[in-house]
PyMOL Python script that loads the backbone (N, CA, C, O; Angstrom):
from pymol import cmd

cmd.read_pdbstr("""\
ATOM      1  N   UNK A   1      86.974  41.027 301.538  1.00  0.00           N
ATOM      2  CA  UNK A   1      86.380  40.186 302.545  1.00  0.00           C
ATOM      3  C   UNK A   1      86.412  40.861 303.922  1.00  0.00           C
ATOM      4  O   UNK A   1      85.716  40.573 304.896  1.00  0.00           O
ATOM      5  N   UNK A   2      87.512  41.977 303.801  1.00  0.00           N
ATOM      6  CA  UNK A   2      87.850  42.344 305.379  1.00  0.00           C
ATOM      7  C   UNK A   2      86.407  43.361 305.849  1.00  0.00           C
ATOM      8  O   UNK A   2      85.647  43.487 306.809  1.00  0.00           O
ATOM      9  N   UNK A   3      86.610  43.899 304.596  1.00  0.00           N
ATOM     10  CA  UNK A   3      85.483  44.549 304.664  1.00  0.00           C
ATOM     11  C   UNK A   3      84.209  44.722 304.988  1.00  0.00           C
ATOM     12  O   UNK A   3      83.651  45.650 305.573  1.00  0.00           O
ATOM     13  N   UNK A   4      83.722  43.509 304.448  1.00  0.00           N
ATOM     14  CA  UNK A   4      82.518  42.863 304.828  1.00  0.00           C
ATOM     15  C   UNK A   4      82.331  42.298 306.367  1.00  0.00           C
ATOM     16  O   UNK A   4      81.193  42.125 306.806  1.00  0.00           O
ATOM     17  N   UNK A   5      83.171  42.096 306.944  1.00  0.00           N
ATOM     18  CA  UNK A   5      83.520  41.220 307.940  1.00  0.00           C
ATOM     19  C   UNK A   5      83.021  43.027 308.992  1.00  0.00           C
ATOM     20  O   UNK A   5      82.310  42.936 309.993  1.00  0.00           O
ATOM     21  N   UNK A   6      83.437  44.140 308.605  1.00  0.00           N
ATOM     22  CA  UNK A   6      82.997  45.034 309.428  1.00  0.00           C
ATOM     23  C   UNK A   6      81.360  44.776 309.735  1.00  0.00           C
ATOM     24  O   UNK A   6      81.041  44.519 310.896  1.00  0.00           O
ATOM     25  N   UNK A   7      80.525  44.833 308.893  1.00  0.00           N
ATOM     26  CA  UNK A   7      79.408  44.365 309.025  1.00  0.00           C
ATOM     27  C   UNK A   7      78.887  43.230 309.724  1.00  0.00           C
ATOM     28  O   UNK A   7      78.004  43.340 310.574  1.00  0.00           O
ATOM     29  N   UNK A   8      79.470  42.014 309.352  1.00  0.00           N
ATOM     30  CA  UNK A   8      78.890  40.581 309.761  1.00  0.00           C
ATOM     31  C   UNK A   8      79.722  40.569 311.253  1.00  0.00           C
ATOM     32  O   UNK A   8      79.523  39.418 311.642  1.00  0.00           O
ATOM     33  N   UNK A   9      80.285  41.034 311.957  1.00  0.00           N
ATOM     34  CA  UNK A   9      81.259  40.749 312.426  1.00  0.00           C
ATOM     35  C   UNK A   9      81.944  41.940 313.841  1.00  0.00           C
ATOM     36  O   UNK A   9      83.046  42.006 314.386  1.00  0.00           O
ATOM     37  N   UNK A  10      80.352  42.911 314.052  1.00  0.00           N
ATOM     38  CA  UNK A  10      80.824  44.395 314.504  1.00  0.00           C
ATOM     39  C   UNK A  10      81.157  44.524 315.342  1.00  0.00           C
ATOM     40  O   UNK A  10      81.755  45.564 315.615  1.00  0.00           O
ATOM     41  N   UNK A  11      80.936  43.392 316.381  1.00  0.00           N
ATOM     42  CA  UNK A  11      81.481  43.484 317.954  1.00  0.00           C
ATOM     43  C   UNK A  11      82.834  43.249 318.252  1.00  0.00           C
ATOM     44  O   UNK A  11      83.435  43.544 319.285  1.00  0.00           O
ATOM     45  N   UNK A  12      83.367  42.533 316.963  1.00  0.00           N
ATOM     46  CA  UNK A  12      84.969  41.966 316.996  1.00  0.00           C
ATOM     47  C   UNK A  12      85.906  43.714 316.638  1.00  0.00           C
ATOM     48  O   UNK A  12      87.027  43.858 317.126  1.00  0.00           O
ATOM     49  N   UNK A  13      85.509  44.441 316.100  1.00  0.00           N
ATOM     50  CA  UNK A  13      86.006  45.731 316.055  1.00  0.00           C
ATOM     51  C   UNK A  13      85.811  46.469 317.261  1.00  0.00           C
ATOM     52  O   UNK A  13      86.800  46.922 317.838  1.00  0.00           O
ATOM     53  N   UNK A  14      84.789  46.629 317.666  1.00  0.00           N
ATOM     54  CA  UNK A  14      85.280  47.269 318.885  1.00  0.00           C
ATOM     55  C   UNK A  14      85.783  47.184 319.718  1.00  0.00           C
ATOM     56  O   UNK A  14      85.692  48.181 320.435  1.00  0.00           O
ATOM     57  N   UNK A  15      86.509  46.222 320.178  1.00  0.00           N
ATOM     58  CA  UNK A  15      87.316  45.981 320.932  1.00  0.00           C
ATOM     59  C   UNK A  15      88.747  46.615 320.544  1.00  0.00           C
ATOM     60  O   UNK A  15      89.438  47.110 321.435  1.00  0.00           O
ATOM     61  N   UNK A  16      89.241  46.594 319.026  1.00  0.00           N
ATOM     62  CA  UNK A  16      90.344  47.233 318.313  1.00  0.00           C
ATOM     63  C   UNK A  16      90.047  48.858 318.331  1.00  0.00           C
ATOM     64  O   UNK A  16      90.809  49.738 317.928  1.00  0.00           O
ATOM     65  N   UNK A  17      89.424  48.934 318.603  1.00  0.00           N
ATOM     66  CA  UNK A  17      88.946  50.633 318.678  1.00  0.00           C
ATOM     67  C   UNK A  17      89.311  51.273 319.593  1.00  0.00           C
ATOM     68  O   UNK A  17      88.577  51.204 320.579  1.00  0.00           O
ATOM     69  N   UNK A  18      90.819  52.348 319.734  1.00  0.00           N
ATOM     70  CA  UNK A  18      91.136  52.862 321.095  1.00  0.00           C
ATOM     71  C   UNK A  18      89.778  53.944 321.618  1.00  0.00           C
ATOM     72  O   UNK A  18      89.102  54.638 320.858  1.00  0.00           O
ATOM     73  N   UNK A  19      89.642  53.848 323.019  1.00  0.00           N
ATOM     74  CA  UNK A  19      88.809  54.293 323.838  1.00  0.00           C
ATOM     75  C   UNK A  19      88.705  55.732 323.260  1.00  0.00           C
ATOM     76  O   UNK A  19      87.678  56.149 322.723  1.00  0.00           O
ATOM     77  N   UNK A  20      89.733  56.390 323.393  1.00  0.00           N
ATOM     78  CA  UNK A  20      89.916  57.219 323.050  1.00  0.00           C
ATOM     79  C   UNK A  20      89.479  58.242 321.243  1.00  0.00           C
ATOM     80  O   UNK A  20      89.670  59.426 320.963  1.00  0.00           O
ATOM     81  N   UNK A  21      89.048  57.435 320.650  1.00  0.00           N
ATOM     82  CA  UNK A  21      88.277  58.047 319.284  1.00  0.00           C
ATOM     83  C   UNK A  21      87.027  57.989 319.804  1.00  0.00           C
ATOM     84  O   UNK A  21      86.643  57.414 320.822  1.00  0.00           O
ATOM     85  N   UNK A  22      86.290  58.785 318.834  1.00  0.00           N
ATOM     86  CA  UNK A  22      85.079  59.161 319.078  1.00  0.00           C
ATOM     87  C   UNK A  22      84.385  58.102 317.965  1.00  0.00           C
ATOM     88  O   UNK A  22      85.039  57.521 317.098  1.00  0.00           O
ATOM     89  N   UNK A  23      82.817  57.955 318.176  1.00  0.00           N
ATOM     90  CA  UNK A  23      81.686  57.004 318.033  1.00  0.00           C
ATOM     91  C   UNK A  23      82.381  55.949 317.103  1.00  0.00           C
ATOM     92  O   UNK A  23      82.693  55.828 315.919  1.00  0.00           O
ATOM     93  N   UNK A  24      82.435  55.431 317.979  1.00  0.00           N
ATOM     94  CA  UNK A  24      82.571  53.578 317.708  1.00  0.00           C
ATOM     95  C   UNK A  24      82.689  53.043 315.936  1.00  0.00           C
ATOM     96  O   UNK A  24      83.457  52.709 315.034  1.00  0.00           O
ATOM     97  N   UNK A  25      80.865  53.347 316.434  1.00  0.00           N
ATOM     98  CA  UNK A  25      80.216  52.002 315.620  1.00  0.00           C
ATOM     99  C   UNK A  25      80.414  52.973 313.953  1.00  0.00           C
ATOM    100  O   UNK A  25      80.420  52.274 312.940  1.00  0.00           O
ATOM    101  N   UNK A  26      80.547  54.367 313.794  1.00  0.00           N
ATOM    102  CA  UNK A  26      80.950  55.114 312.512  1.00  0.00           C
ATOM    103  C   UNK A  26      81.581  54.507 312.218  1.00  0.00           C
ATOM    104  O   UNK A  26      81.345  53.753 311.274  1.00  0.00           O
ATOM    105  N   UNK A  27      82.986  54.513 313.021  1.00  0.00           N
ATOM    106  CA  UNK A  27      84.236  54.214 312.615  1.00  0.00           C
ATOM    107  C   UNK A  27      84.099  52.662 311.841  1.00  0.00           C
ATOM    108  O   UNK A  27      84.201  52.383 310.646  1.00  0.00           O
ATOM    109  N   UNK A  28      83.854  51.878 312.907  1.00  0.00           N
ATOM    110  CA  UNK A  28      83.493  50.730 312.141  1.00  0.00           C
ATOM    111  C   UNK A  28      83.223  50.229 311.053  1.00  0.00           C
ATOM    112  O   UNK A  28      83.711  49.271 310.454  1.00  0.00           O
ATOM    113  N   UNK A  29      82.022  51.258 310.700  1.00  0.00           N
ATOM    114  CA  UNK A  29      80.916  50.661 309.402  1.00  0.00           C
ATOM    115  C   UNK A  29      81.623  52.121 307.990  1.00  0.00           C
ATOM    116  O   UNK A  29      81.663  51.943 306.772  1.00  0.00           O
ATOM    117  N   UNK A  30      81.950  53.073 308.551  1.00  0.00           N
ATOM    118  CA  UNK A  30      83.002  53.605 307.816  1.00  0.00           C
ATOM    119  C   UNK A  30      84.358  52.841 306.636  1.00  0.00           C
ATOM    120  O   UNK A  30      84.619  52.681 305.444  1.00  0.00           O
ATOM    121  N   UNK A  31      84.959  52.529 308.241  1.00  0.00           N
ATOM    122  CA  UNK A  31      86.410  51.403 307.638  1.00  0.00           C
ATOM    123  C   UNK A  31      85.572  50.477 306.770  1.00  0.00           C
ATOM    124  O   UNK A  31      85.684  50.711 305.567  1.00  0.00           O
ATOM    125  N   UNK A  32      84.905  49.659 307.042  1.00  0.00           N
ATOM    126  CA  UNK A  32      84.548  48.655 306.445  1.00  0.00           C
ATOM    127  C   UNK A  32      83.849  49.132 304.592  1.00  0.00           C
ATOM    128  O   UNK A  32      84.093  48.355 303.669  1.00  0.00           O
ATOM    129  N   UNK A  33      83.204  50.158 304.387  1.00  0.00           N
ATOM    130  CA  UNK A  33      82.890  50.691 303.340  1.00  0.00           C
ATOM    131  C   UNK A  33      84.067  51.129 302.211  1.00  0.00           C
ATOM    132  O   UNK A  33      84.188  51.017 300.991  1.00  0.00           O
ATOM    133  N   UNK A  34      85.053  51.824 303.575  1.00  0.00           N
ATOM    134  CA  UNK A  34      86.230  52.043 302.567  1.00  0.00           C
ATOM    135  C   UNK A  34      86.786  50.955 302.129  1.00  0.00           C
ATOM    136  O   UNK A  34      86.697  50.960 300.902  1.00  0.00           O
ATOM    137  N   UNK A  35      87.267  50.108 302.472  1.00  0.00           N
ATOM    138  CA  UNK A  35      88.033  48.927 302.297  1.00  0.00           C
ATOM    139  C   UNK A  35      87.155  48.274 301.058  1.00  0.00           C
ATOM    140  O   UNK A  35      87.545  47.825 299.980  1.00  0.00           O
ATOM    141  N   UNK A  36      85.823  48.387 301.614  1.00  0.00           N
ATOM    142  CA  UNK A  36      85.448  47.598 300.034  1.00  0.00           C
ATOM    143  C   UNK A  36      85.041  48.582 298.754  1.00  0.00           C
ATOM    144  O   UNK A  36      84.428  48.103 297.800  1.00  0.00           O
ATOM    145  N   UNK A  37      85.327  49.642 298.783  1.00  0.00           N
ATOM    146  CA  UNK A  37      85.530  50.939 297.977  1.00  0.00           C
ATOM    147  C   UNK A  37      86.772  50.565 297.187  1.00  0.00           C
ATOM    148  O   UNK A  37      86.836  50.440 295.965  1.00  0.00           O
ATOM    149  N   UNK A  38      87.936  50.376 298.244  1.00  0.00           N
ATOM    150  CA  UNK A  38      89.268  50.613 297.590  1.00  0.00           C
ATOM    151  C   UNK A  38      89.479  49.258 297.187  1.00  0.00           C
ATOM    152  O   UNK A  38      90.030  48.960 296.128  1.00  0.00           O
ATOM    153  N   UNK A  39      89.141  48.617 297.836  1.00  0.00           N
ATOM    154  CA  UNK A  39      89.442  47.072 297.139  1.00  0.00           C
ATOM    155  C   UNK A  39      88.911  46.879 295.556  1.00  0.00           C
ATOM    156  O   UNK A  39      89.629  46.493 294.633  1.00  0.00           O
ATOM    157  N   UNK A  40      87.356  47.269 295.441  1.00  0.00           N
ATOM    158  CA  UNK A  40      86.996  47.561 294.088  1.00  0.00           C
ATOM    159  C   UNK A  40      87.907  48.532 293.089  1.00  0.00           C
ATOM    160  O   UNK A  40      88.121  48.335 291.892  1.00  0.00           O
ATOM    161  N   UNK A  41      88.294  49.427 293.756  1.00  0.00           N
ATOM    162  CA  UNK A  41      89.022  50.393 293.165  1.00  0.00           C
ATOM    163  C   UNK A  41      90.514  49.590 292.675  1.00  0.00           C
ATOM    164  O   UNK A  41      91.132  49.839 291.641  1.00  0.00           O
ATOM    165  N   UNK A  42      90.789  48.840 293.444  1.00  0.00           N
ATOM    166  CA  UNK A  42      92.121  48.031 292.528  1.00  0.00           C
ATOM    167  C   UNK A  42      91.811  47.569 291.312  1.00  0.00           C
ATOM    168  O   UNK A  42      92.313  48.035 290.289  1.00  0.00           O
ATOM    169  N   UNK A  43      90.728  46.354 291.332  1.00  0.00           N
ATOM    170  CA  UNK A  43      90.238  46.051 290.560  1.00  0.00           C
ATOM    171  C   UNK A  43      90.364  46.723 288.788  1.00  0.00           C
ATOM    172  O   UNK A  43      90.588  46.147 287.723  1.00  0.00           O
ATOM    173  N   UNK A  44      90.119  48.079 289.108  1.00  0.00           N
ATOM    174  CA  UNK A  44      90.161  49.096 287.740  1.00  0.00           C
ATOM    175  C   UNK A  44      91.160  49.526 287.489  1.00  0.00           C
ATOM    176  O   UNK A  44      91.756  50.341 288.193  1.00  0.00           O
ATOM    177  N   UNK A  45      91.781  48.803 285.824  1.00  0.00           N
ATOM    178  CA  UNK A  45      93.234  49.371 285.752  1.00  0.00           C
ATOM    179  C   UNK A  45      93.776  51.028 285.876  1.00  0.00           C
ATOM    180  O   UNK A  45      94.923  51.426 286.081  1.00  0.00           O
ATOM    181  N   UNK A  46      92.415  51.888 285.658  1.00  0.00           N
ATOM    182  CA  UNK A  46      92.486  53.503 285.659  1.00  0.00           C
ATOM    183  C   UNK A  46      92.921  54.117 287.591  1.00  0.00           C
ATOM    184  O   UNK A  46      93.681  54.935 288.109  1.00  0.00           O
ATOM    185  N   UNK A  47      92.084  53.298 287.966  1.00  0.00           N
ATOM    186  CA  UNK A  47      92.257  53.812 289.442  1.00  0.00           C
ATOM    187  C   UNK A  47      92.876  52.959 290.451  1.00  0.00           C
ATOM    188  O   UNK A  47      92.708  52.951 291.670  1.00  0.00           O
ATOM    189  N   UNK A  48      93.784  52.088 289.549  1.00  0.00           N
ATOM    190  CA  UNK A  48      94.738  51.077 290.632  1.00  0.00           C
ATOM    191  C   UNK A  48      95.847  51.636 291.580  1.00  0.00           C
ATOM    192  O   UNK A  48      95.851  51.429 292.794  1.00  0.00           O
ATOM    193  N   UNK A  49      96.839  52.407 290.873  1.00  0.00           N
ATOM    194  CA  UNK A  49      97.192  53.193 291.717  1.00  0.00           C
ATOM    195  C   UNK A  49      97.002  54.174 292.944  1.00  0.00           C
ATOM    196  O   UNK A  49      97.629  54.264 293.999  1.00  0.00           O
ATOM    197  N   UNK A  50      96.047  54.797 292.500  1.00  0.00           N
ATOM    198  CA  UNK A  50      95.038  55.838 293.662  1.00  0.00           C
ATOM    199  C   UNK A  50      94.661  54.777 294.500  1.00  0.00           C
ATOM    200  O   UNK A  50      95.022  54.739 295.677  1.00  0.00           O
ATOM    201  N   UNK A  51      93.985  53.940 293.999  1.00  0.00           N
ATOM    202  CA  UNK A  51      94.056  53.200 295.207  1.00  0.00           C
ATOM    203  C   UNK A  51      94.790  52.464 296.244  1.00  0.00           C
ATOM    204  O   UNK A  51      94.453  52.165 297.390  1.00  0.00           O
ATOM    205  N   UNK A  52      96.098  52.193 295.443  1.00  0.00           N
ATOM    206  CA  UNK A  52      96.957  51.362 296.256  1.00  0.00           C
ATOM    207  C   UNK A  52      97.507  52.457 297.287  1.00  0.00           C
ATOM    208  O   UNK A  52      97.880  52.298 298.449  1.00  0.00           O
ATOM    209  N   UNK A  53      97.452  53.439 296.629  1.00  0.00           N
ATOM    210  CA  UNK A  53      98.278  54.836 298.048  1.00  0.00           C
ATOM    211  C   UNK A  53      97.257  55.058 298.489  1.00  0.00           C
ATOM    212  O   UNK A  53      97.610  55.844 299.367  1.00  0.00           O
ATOM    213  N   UNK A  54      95.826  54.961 298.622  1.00  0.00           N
ATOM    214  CA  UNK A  54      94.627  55.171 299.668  1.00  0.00           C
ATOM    215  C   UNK A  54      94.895  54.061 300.780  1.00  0.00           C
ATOM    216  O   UNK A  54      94.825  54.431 301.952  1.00  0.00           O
ATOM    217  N   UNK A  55      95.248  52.500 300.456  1.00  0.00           N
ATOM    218  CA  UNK A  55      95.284  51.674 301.032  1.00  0.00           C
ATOM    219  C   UNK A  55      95.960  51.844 302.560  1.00  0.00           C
ATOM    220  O   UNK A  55      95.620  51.749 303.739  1.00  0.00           O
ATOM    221  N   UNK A  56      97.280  52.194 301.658  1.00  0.00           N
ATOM    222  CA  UNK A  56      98.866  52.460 302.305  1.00  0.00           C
ATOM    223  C   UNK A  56      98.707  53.395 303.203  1.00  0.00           C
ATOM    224  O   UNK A  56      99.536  53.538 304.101  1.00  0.00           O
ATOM    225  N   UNK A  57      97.402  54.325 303.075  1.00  0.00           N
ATOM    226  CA  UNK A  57      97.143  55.712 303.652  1.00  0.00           C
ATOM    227  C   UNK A  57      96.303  54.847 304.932  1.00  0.00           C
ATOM    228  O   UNK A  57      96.578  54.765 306.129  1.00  0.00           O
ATOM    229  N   UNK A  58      95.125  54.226 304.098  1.00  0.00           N
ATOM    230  CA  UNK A  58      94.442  53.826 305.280  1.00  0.00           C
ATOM    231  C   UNK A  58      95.043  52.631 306.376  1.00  0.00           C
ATOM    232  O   UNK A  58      94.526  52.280 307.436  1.00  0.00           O
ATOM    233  N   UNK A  59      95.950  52.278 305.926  1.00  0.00           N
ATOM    234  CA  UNK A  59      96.563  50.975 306.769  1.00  0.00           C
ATOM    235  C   UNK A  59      97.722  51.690 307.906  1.00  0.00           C
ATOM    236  O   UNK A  59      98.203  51.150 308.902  1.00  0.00           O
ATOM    237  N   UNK A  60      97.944  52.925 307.435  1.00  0.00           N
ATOM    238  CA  UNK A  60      99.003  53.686 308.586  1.00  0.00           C
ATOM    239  C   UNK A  60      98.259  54.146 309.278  1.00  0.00           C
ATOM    240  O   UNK A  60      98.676  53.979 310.424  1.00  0.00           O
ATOM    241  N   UNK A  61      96.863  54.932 309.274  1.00  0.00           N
ATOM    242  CA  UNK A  61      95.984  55.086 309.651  1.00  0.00           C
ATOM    243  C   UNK A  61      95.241  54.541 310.970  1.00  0.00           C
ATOM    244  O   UNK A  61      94.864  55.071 312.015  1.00  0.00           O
ATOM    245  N   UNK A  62      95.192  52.781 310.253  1.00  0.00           N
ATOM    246  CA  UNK A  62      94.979  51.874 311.129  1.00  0.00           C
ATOM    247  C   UNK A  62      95.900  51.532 312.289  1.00  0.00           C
ATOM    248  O   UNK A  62      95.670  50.871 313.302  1.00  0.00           O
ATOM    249  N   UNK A  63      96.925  52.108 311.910  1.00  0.00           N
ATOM    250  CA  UNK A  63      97.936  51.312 313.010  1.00  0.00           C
ATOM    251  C   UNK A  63      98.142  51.898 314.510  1.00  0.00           C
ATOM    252  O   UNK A  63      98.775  51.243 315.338  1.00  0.00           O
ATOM    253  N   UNK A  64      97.672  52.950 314.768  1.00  0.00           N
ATOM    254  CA  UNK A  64      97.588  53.060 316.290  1.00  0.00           C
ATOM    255  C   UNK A  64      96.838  52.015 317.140  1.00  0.00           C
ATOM    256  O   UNK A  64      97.221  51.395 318.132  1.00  0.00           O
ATOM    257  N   UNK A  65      95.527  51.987 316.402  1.00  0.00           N
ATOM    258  CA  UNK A  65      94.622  50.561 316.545  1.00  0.00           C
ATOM    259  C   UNK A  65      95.253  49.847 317.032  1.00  0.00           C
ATOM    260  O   UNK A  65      95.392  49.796 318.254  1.00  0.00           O
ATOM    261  N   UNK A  66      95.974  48.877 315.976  1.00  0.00           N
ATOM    262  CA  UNK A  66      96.665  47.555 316.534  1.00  0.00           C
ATOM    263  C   UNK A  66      97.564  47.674 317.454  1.00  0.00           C
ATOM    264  O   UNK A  66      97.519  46.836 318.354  1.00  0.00           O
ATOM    265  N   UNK A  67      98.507  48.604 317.504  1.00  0.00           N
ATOM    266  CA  UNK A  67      99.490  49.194 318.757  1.00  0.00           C
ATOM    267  C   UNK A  67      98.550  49.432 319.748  1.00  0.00           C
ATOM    268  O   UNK A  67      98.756  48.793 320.779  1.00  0.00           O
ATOM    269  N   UNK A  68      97.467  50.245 319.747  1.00  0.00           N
ATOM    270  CA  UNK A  68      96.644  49.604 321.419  1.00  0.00           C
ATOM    271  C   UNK A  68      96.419  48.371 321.388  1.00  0.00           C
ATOM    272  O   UNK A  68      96.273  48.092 322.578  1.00  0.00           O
ATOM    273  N   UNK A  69      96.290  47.405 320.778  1.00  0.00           N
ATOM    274  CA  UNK A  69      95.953  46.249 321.154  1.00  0.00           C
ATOM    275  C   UNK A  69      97.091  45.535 322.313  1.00  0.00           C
ATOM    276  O   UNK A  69      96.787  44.925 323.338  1.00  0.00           O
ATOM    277  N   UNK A  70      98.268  45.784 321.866  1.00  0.00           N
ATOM    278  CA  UNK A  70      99.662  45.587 322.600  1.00  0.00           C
ATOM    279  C   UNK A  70      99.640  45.057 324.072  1.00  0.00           C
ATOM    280  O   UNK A  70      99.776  43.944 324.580  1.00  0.00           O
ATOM    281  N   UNK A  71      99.402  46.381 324.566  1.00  0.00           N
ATOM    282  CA  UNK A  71      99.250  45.732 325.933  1.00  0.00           C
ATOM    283  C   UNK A  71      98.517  45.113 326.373  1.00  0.00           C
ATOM    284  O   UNK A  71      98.883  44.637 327.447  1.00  0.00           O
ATOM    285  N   UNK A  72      97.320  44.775 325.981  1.00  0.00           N
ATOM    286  CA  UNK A  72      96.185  43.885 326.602  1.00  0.00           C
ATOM    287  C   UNK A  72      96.509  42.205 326.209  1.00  0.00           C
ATOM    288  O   UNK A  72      96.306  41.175 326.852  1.00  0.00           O
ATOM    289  N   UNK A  73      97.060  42.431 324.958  1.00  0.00           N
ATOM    290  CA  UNK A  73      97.489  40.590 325.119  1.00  0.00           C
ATOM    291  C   UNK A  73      96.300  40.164 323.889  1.00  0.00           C
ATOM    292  O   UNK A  73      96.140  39.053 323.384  1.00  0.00           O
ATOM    293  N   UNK A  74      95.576  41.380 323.616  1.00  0.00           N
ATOM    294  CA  UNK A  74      94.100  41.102 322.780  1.00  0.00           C
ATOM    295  C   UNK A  74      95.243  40.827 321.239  1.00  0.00           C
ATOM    296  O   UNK A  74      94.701  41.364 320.273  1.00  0.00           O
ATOM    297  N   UNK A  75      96.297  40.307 320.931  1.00  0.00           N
ATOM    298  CA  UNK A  75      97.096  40.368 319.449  1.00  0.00           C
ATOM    299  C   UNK A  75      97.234  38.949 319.286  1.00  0.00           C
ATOM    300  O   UNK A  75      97.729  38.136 320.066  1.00  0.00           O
ATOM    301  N   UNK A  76      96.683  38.762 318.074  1.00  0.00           N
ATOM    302  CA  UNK A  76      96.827  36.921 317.838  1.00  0.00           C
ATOM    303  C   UNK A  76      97.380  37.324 316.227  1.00  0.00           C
ATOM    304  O   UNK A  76      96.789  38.027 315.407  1.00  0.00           O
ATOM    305  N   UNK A  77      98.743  36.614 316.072  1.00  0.00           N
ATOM    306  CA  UNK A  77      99.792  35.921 315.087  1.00  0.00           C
ATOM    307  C   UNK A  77      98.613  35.060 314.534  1.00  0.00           C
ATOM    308  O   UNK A  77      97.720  34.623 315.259  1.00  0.00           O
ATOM    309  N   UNK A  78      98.696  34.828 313.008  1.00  0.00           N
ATOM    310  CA  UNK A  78      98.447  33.788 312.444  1.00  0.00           C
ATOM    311  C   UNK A  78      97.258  33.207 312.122  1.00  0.00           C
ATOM    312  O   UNK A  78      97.238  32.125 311.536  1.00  0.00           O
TER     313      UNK A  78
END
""", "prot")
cmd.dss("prot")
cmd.show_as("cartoon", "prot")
cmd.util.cbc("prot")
cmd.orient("prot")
């Protein structure tokens, strides 16, 4: 679903996007492809694993992201 949400949803990512990476809207529609790549990829008992350490890969990945969010106050719990 998260995935999809890159698409329906593209202006709410850029704001999570430190200034500092290069073109935006890739990144965006990128993440969002992978996520529903790997999410399918659970799905298959052959490539469940590979995927769960792609996840783990892409979610550390993600996390400078949310650590810029920090100081702006832009972080909502729940």
């Amino acid at each position: 679903m998260a995935g999809c949400n890159h698409f329906l949803s593209t202006a709410v990512y850029y704001v999570i996007i430190p200034k500092w990476l290069p073109a935006p809207g890739f990144l965006i529609y990128f993440s969002g492809i992978l996520e529903i790549v790997l999410g399918v990829l659970l799905l298959i008992k052959k490539t469940r694993k590979l995927a769960a350490l792609l996840i783990i890969l892409m979610l550390t990945a993600f996390l400078p992201a949310h650590i810029y969010l920090i100081p702006g106050g832009a972080v909502h719990v729940g």
